[in-house]
KOLMAR-576992 format. One record per atom (N, C-alpha, C): residue number from 0; atom name; x, y, z. Coordinates in steps of 0.02 Angstrom, whole numbers, always signed. Example, Ala and Ser with C-alpha at 12.3 -4.5 7.8 and 13.67 -1.06 7.14 Angstrom:
2
0 N +660 -284 +390
0 CA +615 -225 +390
0 C +660 -165 +390
1 N +642 -112 +354
1 CA +684 -53 +357
1 C +645 +2 +394
# end
This chain:
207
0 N +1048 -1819 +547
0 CA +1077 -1760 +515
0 C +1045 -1697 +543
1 N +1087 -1647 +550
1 CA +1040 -1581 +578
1 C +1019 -1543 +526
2 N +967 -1526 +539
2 CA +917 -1510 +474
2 C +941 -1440 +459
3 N +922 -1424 +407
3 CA +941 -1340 +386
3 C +906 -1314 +387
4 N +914 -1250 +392
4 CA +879 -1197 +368
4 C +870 -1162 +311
5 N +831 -1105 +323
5 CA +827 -1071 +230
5 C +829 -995 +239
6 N +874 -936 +255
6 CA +860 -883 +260
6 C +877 -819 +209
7 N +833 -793 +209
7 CA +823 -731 +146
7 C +840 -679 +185
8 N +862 -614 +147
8 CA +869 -547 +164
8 C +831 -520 +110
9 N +804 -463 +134
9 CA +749 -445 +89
9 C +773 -347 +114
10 N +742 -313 +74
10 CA +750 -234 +71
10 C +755 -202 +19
11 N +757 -124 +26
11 CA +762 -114 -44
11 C +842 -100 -45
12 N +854 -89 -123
12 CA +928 -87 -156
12 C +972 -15 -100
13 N +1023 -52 -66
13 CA +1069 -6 -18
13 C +1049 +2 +37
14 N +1001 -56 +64
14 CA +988 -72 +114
14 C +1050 -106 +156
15 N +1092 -141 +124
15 CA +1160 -188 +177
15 C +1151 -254 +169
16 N +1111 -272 +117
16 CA +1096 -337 +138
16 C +1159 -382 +108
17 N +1185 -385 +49
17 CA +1253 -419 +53
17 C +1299 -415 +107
18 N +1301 -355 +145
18 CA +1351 -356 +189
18 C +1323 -394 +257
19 N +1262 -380 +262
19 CA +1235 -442 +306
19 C +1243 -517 +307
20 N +1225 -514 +246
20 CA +1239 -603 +232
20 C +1309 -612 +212
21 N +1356 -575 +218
21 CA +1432 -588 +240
21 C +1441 -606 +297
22 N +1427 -579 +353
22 CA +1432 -572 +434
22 C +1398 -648 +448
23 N +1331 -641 +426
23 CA +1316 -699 +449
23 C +1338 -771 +417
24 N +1357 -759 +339
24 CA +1385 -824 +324
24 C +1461 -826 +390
25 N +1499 -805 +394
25 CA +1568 -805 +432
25 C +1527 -813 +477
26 N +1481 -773 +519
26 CA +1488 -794 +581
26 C +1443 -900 +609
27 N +1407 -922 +545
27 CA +1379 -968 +544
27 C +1447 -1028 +522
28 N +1496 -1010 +493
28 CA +1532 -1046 +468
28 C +1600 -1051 +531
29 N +1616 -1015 +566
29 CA +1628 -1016 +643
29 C +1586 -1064 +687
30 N +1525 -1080 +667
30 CA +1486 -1118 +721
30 C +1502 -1189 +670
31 N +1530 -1201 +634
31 CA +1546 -1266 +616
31 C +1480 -1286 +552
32 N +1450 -1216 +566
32 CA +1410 -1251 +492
32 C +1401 -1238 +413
33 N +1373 -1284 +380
33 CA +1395 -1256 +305
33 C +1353 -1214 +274
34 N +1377 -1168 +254
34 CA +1339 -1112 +221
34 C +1333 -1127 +150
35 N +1262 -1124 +106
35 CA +1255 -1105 +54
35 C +1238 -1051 +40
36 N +1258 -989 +0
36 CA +1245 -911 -20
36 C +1227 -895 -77
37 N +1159 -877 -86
37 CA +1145 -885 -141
37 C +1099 -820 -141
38 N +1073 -814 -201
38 CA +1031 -752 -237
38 C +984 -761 -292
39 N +943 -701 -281
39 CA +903 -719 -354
39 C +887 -643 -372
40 N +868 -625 -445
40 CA +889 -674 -495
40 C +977 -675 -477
41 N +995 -776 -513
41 CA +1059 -763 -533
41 C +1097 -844 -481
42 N +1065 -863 -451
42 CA +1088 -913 -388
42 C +1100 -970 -445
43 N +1104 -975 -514
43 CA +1112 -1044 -534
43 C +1118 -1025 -608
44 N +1147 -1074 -647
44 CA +1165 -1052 -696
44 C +1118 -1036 -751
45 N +1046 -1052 -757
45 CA +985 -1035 -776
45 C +974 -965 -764
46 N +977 -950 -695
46 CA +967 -879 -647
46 C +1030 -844 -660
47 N +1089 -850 -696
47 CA +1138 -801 -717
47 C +1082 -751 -781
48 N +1082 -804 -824
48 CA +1049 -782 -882
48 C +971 -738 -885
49 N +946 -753 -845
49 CA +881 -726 -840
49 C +894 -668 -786
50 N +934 -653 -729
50 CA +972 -585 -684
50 C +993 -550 -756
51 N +1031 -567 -802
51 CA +1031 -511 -873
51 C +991 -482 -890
52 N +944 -516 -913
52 CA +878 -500 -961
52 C +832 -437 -912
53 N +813 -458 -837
53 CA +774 -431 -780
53 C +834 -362 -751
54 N +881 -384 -756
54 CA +905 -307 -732
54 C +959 -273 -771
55 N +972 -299 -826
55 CA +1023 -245 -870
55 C +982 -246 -942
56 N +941 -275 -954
56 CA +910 -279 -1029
56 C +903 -192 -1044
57 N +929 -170 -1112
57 CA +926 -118 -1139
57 C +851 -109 -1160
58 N +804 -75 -1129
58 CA +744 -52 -1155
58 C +683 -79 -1110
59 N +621 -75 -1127
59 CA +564 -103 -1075
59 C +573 -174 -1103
60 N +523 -200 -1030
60 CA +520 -250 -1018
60 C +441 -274 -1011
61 N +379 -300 -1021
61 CA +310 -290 -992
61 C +314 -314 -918
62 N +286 -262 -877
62 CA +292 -288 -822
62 C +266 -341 -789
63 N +226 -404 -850
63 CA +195 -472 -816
63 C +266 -505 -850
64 N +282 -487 -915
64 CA +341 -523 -923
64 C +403 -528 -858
65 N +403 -483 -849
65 CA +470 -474 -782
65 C +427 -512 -733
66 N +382 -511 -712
66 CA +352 -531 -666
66 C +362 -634 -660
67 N +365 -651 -736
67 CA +357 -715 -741
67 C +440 -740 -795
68 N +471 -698 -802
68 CA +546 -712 -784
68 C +574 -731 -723
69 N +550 -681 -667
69 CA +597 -708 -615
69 C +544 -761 -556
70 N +478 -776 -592
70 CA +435 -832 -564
70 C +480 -910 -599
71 N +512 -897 -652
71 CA +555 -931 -685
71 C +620 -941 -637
72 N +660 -891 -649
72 CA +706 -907 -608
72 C +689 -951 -535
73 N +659 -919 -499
73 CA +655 -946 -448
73 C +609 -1007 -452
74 N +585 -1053 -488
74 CA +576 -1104 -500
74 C +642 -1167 -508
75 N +665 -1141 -540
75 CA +738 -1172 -558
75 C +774 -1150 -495
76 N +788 -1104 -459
76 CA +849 -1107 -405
76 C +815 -1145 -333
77 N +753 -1132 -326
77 CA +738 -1177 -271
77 C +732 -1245 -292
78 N +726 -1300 -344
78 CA +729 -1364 -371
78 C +802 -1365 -357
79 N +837 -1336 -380
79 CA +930 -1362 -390
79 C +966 -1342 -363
80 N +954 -1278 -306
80 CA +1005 -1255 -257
80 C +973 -1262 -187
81 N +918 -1230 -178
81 CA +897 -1229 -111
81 C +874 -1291 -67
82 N +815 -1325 -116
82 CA +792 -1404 -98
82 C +863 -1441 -61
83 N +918 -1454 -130
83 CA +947 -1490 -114
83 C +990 -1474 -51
84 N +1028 -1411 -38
84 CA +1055 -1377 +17
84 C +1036 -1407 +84
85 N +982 -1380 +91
85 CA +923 -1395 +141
85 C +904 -1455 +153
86 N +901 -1518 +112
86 CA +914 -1579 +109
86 C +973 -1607 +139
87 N +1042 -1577 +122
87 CA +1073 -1591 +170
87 C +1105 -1589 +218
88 N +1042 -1543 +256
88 CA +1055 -1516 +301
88 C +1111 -1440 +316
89 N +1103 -1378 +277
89 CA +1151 -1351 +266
89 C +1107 -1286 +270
90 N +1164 -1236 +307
90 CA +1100 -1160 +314
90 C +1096 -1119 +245
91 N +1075 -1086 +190
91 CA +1056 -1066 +155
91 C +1044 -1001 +147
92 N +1082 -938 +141
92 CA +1086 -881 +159
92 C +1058 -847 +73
93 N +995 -830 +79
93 CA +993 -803 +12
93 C +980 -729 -3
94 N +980 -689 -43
94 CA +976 -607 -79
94 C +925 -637 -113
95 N +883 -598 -66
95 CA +800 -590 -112
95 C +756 -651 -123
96 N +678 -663 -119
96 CA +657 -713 -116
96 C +582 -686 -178
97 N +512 -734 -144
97 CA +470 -699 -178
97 C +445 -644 -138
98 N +461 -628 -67
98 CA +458 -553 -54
98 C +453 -509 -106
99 N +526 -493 -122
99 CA +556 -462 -163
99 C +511 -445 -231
100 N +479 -505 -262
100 CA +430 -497 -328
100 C +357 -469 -283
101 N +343 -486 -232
101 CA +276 -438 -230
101 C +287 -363 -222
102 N +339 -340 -183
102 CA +361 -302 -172
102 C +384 -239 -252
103 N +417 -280 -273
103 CA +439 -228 -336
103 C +409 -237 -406
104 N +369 -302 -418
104 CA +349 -322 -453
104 C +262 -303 -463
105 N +239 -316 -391
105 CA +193 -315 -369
105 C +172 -219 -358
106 N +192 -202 -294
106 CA +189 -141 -288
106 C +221 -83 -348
107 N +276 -101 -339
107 CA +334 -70 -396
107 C +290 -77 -462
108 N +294 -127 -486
108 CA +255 -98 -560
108 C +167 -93 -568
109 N +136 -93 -500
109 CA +72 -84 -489
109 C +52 -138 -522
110 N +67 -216 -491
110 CA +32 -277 -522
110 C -7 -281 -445
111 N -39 -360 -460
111 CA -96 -355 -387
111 C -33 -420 -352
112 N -32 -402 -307
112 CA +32 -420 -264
112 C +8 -474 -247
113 N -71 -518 -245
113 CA -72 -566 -218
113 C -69 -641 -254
114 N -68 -599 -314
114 CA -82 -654 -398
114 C +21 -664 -388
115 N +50 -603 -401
115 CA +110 -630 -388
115 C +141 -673 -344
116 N +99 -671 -286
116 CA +139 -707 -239
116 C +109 -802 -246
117 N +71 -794 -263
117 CA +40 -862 -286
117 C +68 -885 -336
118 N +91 -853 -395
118 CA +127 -859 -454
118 C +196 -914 -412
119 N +229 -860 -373
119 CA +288 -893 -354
119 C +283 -941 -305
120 N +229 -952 -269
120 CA +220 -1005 -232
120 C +209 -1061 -261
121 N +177 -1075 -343
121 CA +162 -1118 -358
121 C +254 -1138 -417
122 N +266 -1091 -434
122 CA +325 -1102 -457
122 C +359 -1149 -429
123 N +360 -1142 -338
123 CA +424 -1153 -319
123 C +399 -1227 -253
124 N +315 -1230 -284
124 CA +289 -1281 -228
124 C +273 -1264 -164
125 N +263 -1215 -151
125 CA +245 -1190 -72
125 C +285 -1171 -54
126 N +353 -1179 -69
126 CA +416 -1147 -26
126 C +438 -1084 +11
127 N +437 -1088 +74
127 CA +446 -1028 +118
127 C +512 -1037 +146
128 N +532 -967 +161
128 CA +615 -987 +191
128 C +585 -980 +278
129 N +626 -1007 +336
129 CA +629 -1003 +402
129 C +624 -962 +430
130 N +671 -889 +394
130 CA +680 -844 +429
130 C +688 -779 +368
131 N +637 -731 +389
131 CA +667 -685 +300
131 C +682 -623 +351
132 N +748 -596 +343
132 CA +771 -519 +375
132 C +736 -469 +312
133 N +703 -427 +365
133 CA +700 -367 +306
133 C +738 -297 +333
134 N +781 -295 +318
134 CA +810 -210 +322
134 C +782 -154 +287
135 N +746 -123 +347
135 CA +706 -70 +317
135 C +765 -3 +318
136 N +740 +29 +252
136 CA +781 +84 +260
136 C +743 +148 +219
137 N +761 +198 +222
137 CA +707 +258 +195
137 C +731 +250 +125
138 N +685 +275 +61
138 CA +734 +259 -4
138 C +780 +304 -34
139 N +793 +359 +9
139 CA +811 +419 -14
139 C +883 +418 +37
140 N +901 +372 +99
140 CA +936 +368 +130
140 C +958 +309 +60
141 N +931 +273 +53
141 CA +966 +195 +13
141 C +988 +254 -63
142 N +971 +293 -83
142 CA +984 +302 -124
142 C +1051 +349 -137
143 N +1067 +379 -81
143 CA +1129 +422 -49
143 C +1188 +342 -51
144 N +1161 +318 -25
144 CA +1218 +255 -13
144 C +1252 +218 -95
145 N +1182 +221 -144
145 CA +1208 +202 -200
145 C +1248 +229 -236
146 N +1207 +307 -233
146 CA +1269 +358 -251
146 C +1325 +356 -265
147 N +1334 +359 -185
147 CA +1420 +351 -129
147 C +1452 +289 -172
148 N +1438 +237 -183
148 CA +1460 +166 -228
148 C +1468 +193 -286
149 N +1447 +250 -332
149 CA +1473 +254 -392
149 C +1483 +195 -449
150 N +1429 +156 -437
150 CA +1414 +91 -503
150 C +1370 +124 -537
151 N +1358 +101 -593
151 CA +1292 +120 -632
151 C +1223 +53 -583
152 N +1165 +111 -605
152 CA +1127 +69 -579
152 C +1084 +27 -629
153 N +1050 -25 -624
153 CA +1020 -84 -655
153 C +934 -58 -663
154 N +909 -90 -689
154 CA +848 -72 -722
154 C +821 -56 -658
155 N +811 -74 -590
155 CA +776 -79 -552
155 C +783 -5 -493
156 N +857 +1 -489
156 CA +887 +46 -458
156 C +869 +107 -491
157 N +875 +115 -541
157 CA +854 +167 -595
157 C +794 +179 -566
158 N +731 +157 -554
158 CA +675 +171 -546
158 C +681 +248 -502
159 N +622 +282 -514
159 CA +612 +348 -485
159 C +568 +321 -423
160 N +589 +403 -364
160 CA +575 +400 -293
160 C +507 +346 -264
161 N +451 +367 -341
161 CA +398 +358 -289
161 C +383 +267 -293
162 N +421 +247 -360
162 CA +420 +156 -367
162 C +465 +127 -301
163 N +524 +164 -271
163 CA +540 +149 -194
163 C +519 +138 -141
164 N +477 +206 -150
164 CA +432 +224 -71
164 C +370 +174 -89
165 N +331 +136 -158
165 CA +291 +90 -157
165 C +310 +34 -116
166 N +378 +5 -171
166 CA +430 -49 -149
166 C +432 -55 -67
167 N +449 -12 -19
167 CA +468 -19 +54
167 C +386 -2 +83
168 N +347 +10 +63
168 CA +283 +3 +74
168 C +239 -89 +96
169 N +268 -102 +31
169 CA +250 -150 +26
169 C +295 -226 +67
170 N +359 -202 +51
170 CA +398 -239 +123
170 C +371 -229 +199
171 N +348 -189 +225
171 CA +330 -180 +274
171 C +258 -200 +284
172 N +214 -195 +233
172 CA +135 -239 +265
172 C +174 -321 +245
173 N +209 -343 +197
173 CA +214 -412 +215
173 C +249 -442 +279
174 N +278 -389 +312
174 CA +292 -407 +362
174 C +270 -407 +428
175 N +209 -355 +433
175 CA +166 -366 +466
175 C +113 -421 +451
176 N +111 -446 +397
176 CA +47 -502 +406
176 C +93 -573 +423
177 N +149 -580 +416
177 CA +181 -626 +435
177 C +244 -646 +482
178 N +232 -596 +552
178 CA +281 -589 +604
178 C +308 -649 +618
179 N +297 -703 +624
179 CA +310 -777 +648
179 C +368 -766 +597
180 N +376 -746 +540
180 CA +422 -768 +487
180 C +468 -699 +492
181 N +454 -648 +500
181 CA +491 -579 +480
181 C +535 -583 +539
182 N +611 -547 +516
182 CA +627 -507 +571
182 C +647 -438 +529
183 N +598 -361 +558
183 CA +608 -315 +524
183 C +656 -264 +583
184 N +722 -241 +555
184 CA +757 -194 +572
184 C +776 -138 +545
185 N +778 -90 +571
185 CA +793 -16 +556
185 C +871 -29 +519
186 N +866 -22 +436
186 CA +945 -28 +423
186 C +991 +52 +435
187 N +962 +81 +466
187 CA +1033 +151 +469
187 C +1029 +136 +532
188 N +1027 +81 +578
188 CA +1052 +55 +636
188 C +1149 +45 +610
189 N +1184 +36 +646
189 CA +1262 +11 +651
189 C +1270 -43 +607
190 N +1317 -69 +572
190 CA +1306 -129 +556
190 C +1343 -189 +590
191 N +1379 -184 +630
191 CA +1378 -237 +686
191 C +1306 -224 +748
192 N +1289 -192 +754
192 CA +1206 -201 +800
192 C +1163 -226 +757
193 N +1150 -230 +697
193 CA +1119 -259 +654
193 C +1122 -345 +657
194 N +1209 -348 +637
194 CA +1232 -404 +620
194 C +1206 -442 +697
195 N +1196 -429 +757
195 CA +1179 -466 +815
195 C +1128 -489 +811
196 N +1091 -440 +795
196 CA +1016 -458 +798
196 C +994 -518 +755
197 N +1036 -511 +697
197 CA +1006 -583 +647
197 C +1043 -638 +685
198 N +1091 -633 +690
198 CA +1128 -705 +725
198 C +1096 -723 +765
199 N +1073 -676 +840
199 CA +1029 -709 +879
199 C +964 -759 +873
200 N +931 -713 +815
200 CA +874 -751 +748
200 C +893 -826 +757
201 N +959 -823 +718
201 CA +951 -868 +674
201 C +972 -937 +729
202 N +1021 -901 +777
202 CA +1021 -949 +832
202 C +968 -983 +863
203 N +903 -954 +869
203 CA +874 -978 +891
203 C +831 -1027 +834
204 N +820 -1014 +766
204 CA +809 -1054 +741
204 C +824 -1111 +709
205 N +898 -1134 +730
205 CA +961 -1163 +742
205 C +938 -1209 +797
206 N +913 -1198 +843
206 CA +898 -1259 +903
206 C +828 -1311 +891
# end
């Protein structure tokens, strides 16, 4: 069987990353292989319910509580979506990983980023994805883009300038301590020059 992979997109909110992992699900599903697309919070029907609570809940939240909600979630979506995916051999395209919690959880609500990331490592058993894209983007450019979309924004989006500029702070040293795993791109690049660059990625982690 040809083994799978596991790849995350990581950035902050209006970075592109759904539209990324569009391109690349189609363009992976052209190469004859099966895509699973998934997210967190929210990749499973456990992770519907707990994506409520973590990003639309009316009022605060403690920020170890949020912190160990979505150490929750993602306990449950890597046991019942990803494991198994990846088991059978199938590529795995996911929105957000535990990046994402050191990052906004960690930096963002000024927790110690390294207790979080252990939190979710033990949650989820050691689990690392193959390949994590991070689309870097300024937060004040990402935040023009949300604008432009005219949705209301979610507990997280809401956050003021300087919990952003923490947030993409903190994406960027995890991606320097772990280049073997990152691929970091400039997201107000094109988004077909973007979309190449991961395919090539992922092609090669494909052989």
């Amino acid at each position: 069987m040809t083994r799978g992979i596991w790849v995350t997109l990581e950035g902050g909110d209006g970075s592109g990353k759904t539209t990324q992992a569009t391109l690349l699900e189609r363009w992976l599903a052209e190469q004859g292989r099966t895509v699973v697309r998934t997210r967190e919070p929210g990749g499973s029907e456990v992770g519907v319910l707990i994506r409520e609570i973590v990003l639309h809940h009316r009022g605060d939240i403690a920020p170890r509580a949020e912190a160990l909600l979505y150490a929750a979630d993602r306990a449950h979506h890597v046991a019942t979506v990803v494991r198994p995916a990846l088991a059978r051999g199938e590529v795995v395209i996911q929105d957000r990983y535990l990046d994402s919690s050191v990052a906004y959880q960690g930096a963002g609500r000024v927790l110690d980023g390294g207790e979080i990331r252990d939190l979710s490592l033990w949650a989820t058993e050691g689990a690392l994805p193959d390949l994590t894209v991070l689309l870097d983007l300024d937060p004040s450019v990402a935040r023009g883009r949300l604008d432009a979309a005219d949705k209301p924004f979610d507990r997280l989006e809401a956050e003021k300038s300087a919990f952003h500029e923490r947030v993409r702070a903190a994406f960027l040293a995890l991606a320097a301590a772990e280049p073997e795993r990152f691929l970091v791109l400039d997201a107000s690049r094109p988004v077909d020059e973007l979309a190449a660059a991961i395919r090539s990625r992922v092609a090669d982690a494909l052989e």
